[in-house]
N, C-alpha and C positions, 0 to 999 in steps of 0.2 A: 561755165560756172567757175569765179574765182578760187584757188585756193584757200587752203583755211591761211591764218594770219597769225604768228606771234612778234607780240612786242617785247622789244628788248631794249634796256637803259643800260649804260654805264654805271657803275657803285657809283658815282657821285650823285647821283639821280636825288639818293639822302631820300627814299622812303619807307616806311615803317612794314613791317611782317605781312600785316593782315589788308595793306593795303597791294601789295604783289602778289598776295593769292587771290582777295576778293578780283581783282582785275587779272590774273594771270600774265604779271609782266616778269619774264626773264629779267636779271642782271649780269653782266659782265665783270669779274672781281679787277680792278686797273693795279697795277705796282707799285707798291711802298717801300721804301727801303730805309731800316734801321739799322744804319752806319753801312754793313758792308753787307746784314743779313738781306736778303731780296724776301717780300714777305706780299700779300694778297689781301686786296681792303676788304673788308667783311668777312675773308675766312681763316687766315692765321695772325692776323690782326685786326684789331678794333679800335675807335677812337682812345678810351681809356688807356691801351699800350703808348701811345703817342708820347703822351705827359708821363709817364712812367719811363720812358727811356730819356727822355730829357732832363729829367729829376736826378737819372743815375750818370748820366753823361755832359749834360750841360749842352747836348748837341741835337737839333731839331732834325726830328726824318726827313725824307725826303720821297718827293711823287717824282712818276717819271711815264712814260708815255710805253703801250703793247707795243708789239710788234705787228707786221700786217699778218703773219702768218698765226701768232692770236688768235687776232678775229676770224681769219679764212676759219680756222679747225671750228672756232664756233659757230661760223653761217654754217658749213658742211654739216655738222649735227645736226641741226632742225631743217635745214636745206633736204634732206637725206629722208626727212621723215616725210615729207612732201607739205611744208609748212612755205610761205613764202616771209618776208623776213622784214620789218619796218624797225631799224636800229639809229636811236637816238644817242649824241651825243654831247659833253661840255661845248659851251660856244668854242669857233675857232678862233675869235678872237685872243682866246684867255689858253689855250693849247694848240699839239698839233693832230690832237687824238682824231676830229673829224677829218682831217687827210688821210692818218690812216686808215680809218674805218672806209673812208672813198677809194685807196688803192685796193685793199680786200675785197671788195665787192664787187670789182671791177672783172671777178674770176666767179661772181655767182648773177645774174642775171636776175634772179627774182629776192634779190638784197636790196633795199635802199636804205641807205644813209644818208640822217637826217642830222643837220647841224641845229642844233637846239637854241642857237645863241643865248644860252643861260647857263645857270649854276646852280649847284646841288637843288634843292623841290623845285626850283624855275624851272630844270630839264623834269625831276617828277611830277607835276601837274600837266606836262603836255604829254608824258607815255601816259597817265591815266587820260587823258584827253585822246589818246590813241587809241584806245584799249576800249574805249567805248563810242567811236566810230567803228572798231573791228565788231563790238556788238550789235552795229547797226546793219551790217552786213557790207560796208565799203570794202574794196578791196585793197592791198599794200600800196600799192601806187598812189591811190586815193588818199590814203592816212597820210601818207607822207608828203602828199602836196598840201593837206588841210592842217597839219602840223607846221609845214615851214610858215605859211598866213596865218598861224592860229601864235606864232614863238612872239610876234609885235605884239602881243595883246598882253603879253605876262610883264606883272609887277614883283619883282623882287629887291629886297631890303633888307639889309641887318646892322644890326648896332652890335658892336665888340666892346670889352671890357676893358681891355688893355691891347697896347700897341707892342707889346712886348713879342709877341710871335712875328708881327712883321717885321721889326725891326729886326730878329733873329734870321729871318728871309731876306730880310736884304730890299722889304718893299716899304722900309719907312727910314729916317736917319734918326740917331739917339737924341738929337735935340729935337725932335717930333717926339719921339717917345716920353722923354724927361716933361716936355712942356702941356704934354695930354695929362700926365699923370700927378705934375704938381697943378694944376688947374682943374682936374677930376671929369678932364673932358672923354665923351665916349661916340666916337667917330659914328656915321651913317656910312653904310657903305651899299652904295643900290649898283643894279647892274642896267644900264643905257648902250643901247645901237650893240649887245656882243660884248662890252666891256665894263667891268668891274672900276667904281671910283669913289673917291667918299663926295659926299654932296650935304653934309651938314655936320655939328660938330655939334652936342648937346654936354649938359654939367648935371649932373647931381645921381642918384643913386639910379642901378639896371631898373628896376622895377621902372622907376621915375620917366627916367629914358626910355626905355622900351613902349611905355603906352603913350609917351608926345609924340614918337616917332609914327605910331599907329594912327592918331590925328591926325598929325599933319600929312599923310600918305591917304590915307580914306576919306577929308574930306578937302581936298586940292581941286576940285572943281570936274575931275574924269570921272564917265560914269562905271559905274562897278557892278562885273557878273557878280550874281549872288550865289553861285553856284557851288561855288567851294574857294575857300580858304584853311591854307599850310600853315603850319609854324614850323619855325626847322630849326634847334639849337643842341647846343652839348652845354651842360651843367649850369644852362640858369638859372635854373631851380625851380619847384613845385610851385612856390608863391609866386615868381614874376609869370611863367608860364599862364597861369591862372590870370594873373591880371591882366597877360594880353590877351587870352582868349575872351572876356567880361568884355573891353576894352572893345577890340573886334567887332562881338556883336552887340555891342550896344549903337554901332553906328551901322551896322550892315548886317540887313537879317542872312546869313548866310546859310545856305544850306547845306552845306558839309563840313565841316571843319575837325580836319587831321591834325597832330602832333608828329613830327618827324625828330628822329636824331640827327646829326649830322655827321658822316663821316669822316676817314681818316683826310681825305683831301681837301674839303674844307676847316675843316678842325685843328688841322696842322698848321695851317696861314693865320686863322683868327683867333683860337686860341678858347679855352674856357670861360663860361659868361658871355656868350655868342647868342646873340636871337634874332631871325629873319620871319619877315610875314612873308607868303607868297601867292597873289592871286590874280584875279585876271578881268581887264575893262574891255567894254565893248566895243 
């Protein structure tokens, strides 16, 4: 008889309360650091704190990567309880966080770490994607191979407001930035093979952009689970969220459709006025 099975996400997973109790997925809190304080995403920091310290400082936090021995004390926890252990992580492309989570586990046997090749609800739509094969009664090894086949299937996308945080990163130059924002351009930025890149460049207000972008992603000719559809942003407001949601299912009856925030480590790079769809073709 297999073990029981918990799933566990990285915070950048970026899902909502009632969607990690309704499926009991663990999170991992990953390290933020505001200037020199070392701080914890979701628990002595929130997105909100992000733009508050940049307001008073002029100087963008910063993400930085656990340690193996982190994660070890985390597998040991539930390892300990006699749980086996299916932990998702950021693509490796975009960090080195699935390495480490691969050396840690390398000291627990019934750990597998899984490279999610996605970012923030990309990586949460496959721990709920996990979490309900652990319902089915598969066992960790199982999840975690139908997870790595199941990461090519996820569609993730978002439209940013301003290029003003990357440019603060260091992942745009000021004439990129100056020329989006006297042009009123509002980047696409999707995640392809593991890697995060902009793939279209839209004009006119978030609301406006947010629902072309939903268009032209839902009817591009792939067919699309109906199963569930994410949305994941930080502060674009009641009214755009709504109209992507309308937007959504007016072209895909979808059968689940969450709201997510996003946290500190994407929120940091894109910045306020940030909104991604996230869902998945067959």
């Amino acid at each position: 008889m297999s073990n029981k099975v918990k799933i566990v996400a990285d915070s950048t997973c970026d899902l909502n309360e009632g969607l990690l109790s309704q499926y009991g997925i663990e999170t991992i809190a990953l390290p933020v650091n505001l200037g020199d304080k070392a701080c914890l995403d979701g628990v002595d920091v929130h997105t909100p704190d992000l733009f508050e310290y940049y307001r008073q400082t002029g100087k963008l936090p910063t993400t930085s990567a656990p340690t193996p021995a982190y994660y070890e004390e985390f597998y040991q926890k539930w390892t300990d309880e006699g749980y086996d252990v299916v932990h998702l992580s950021i693509s490796g492309e975009m960090t080195v966080t699935p390495n480490i989570a691969r050396m840690a586990a390398e000291h627990f046997p019934n750990v597998h770490p899984v490279d999610s090749r996605n970012v923030s609800s990309g990586m949460g739509i496959l721990a709920v994607y996990a979490a309900e094969l652990r319902d089915k009664g598969l066992s960790a090894a199982e999840i975690a191979d139908a997870v790595r086949e199941q990461s090519k299937k996820i569609r993730t996308a978002f439209v940013i407001s301003t290029l003003l945080y990357m440019y603060k990163g260091g992942r745009c130059t000021g004439v990129q930035m100056l020329g989006a924002n006297l042009l009123n351009l509002k980047p696409c930025i999707e995640v392809q093979d593991g890697k995060m890149g902009v793939t279209k460049k839209y004009r006119g207000s978030l609301e406006h952009v947010v629902c072309q972008m939903i268009r032209d992603k839902l009817t591009n000719g792939e067919e699309i689970d109906p199963s569930r559809m994410m949305i994941a942003h930080y502060d674009a407001g009641d009214k755009v969220v709504e109209a992507a949601k309308k937007t959504c299912l007016s072209l895909v009856p979808f059968r689940s459709f969450d709201v997510n925030g996003t946290g500190c480590s994407v929120s940091v790079h894109c910045g306020p006025g940030t909104l991604g769809i996230i869902y998945m073709v067959k």
